[in-house]
C-alpha positions in Angstrom: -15.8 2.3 -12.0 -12.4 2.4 -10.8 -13.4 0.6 -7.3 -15.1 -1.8 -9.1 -11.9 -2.5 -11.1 -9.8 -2.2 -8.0 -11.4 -4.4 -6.3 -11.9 -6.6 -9.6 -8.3 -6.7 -10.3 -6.5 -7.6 -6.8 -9.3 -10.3 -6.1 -7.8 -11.8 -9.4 -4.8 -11.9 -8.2 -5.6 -13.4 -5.0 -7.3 -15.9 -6.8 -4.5 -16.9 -8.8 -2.0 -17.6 -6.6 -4.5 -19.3 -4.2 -5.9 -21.6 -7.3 -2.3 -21.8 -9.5 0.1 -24.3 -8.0 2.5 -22.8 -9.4 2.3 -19.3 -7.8 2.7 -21.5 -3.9 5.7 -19.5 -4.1 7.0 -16.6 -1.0 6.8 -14.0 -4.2 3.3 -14.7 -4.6 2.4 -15.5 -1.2 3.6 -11.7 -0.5 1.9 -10.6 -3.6 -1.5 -12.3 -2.8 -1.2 -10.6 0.6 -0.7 -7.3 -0.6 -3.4 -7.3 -2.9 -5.6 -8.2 -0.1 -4.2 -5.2 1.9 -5.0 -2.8 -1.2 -8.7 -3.9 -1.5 -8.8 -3.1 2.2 -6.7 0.2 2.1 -8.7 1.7 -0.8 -12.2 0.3 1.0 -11.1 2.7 3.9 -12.0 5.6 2.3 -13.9 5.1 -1.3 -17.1 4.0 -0.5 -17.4 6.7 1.8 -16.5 9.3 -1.0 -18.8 7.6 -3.3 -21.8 7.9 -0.8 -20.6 11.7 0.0 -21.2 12.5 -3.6 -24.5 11.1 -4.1 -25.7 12.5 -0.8 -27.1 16.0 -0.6 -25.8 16.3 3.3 -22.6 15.0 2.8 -21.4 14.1 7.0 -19.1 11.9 8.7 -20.4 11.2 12.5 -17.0 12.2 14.8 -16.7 8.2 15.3 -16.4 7.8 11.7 -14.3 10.5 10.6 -11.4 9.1 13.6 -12.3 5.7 12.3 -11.3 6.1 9.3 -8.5 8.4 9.8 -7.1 5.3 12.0 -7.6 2.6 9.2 -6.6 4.5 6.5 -3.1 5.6 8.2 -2.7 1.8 10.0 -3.5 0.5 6.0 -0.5 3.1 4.9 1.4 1.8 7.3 1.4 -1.8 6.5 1.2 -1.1 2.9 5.0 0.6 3.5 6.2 -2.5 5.5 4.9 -5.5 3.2 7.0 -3.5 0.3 9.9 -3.4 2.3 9.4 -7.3 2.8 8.9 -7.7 -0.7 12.2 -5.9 -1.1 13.9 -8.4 0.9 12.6 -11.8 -0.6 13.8 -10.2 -4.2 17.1 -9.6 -2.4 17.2 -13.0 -1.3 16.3 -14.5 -4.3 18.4 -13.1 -6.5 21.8 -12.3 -4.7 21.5 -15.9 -2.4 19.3 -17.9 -4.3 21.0 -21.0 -3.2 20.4 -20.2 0.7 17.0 -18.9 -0.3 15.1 -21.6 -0.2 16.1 -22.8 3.4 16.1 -19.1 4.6 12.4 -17.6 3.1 10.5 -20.6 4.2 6.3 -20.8 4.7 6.5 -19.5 8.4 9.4 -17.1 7.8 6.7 -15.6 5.1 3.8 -15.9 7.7 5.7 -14.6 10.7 6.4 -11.6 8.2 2.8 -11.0 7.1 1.9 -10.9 10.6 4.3 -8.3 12.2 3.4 -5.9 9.0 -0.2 -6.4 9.5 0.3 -6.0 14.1 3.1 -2.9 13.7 0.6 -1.3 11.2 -2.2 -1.3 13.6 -0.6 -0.8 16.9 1.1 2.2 16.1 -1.5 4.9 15.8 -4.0 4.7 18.4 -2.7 6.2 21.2 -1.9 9.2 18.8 -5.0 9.4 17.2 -6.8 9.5 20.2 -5.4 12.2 21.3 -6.4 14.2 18.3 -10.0 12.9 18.4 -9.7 14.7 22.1 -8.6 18.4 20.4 -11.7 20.6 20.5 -13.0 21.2 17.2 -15.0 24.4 16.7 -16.4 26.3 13.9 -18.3 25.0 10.7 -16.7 21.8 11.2 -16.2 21.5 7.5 -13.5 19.1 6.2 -11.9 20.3 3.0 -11.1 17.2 2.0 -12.6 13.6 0.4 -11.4 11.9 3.6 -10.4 12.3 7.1 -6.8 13.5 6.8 -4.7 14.9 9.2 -4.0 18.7 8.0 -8.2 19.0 7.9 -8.4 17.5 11.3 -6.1 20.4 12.3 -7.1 23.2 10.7 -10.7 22.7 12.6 -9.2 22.4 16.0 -9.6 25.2 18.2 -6.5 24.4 20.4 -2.4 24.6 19.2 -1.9 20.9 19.3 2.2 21.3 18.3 3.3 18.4 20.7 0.5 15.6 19.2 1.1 17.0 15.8 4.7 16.9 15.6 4.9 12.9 17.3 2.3 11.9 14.8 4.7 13.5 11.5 7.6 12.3 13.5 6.0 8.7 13.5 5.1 9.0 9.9 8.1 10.2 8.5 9.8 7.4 10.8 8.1 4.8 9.1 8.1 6.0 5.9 11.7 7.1 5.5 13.5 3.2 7.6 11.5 1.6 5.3 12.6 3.2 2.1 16.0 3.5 3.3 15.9 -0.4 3.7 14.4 -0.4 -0.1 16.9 1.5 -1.3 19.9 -0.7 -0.1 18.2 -4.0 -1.0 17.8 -2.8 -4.2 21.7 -1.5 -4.4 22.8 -4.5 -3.1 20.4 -6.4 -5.8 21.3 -4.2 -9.1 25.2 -4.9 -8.1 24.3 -8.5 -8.4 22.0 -8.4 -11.5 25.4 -6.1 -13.2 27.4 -9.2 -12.4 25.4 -11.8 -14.0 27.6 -13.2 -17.1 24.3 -13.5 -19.5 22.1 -11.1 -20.8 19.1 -13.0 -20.4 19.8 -13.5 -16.7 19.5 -9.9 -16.2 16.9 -9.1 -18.0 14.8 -12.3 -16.2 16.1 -10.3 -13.0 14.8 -6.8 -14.2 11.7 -7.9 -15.4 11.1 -9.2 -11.7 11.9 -6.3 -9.7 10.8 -3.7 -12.3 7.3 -4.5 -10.8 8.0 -3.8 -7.2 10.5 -0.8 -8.0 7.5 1.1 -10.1 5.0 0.4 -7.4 7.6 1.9 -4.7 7.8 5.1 -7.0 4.4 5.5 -7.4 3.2 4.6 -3.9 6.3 6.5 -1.7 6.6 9.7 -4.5 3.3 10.5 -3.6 2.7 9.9 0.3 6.4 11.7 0.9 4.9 15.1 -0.7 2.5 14.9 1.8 3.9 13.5 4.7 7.1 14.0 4.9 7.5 17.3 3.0 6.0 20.5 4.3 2.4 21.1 3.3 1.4 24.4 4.3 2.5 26.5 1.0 0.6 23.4 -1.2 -3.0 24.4 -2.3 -5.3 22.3 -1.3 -6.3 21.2 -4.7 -3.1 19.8 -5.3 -3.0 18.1 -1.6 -6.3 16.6 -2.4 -4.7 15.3 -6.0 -2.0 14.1 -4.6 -3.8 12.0 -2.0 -5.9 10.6 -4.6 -3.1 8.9 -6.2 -1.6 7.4 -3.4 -4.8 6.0 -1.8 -7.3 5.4 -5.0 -5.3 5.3 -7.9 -2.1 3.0 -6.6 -4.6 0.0 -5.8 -5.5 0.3 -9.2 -2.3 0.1 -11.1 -0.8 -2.2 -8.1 -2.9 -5.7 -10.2 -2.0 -4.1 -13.8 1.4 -3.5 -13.2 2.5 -6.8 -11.8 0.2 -8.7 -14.0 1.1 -7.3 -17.4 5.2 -8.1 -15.9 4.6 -11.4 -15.2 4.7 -14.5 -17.5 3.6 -16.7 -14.6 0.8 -14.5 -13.4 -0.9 -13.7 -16.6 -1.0 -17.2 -17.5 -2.6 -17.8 -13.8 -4.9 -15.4 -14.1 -5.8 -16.5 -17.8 -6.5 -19.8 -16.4 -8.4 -18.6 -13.7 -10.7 -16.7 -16.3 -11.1 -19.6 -18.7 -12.3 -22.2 -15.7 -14.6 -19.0 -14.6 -16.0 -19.4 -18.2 -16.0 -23.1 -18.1 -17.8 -23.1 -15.2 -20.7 -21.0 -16.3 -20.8 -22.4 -19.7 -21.5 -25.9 -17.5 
């Protein structure tokens, strides 16, 4: 059920700002892109937890455990650089909105796109190769819902400290330029909102980043408990939990949360139901 809505709910919003003329708009044109990124990032690992639960054998081949140990973290990835881009169009839009315009243009927004989608999937698979090259020994038993790093390592029969340690070093990397970059557009953003004579032009301004800021909590709270932060003294219960709301349950608030902020996206998305309806009814 909550697939189905995932999947549901950001193929609405795709298909509002492709349909509503009034969402041809860099926002939305980020937004529509990143919904398309989190039908593909919780695809990576879902359907194969749904078919491990209703099979009695419940395997991965070794090609399809690396497989989708490579999407999932190349998805992660580009899901933590398309945030950082949406950081900057709100920067641009609200603290040089006159320049913004001429500066966020249609192939500024495209080139954009692009290098999130090329840096997210170039950077892991020299590294994950060279996991997929450890010797794994033993039950071969992954204590997890997906192919994760931490499982991976507890069945290799090698010390592996070097590979290990570039892959956590290339996480945190990401992870921690990219909120760092958040965090200072955002600065530079509230000390704009603050000097915004009327009250109704802040709270227009608030209302649209609250969206983006609560989707950065959610999304970087999580992933930096496990990737950042030590994980040897968590249970792996609470590793498992925690990875569950990151990868399944953030692609499921992601439509909610920027549809329910948005004037101009529930009244796209309204429209796109009614014509749904109209065209069945015909």
């Amino acid at each position: 059920m909550i697939y189905i809505l995932t999947l549901l709910g950001n193929g609405a919003i795709i298909c509002a700002v492709r349909c509503d003329p009034r969402l041809h708009t860099p926002m939305y044109f980020l937004l529509g892109n990143f919904a398309f990124l989190e039908i593909w990032y919780v695809s990576s690992t879902v359907p194969n937890m749904l078919a491990n639960i209703l099979s009695k054998t419940k395997a991965i081949s070794f090609s399809g455990c690396f497989l989708q140990f490579y999407f999932f973290f190349s998805l992660g990835t580009t899901e933590c650089l398309f945030l950082a881009v949406m950081a900057y169009d709100r920067y641009l839009a609200i603290c040089s909105p006159l320049h913004y315009p001429t500066i966020m243009t249609g192939r500024l927004c495209s080139t954009l796109v692009s290098l999130c989608w090329l840096i997210g999937f170039l950077g892991y698979p020299v590294p994950i190769f060279f996991i997929s090259q450890l010797p794994f020994c033993g039950s071969n038993i992954i204590d997890h819902f997906l192919c994760d790093m931490d499982p991976l390592m507890t069945l290799s029969c090698a010390p592996a400290t070097i590979t290990e340690t570039i892959f956590y070093a290339q996480s945190s990397l990401v992870l921690f330029l990219t909120i760092m970059y958040i965090f200072r557009s955002y600065t530079l953003l509230l000390r704009a909102v603050f000097q915004v004579p009327s009250a109704a032009g802040q709270r227009k301004a608030f209302s649209t980043c609250g969206s983006h800021l609560v989707v950065v909590s959610l999304f970087y709270g999580t992933v930096m408990v496990m990737y950042v932060s030590p994980t040897y003294g968590i249970p792996t219960l609470m590793q498992k939990i925690v990875t569950l709301v990151y990868s399944v349950m953030t692609p499921l608030f992601n439509p909610l949360i920027y549809s329910l902020r948005n004037k101009d996206m529930k009244l796209a998305l309204r429209n796109v139901l009614f014509g749904m309806r109209i065209g069945k009814n015909l």
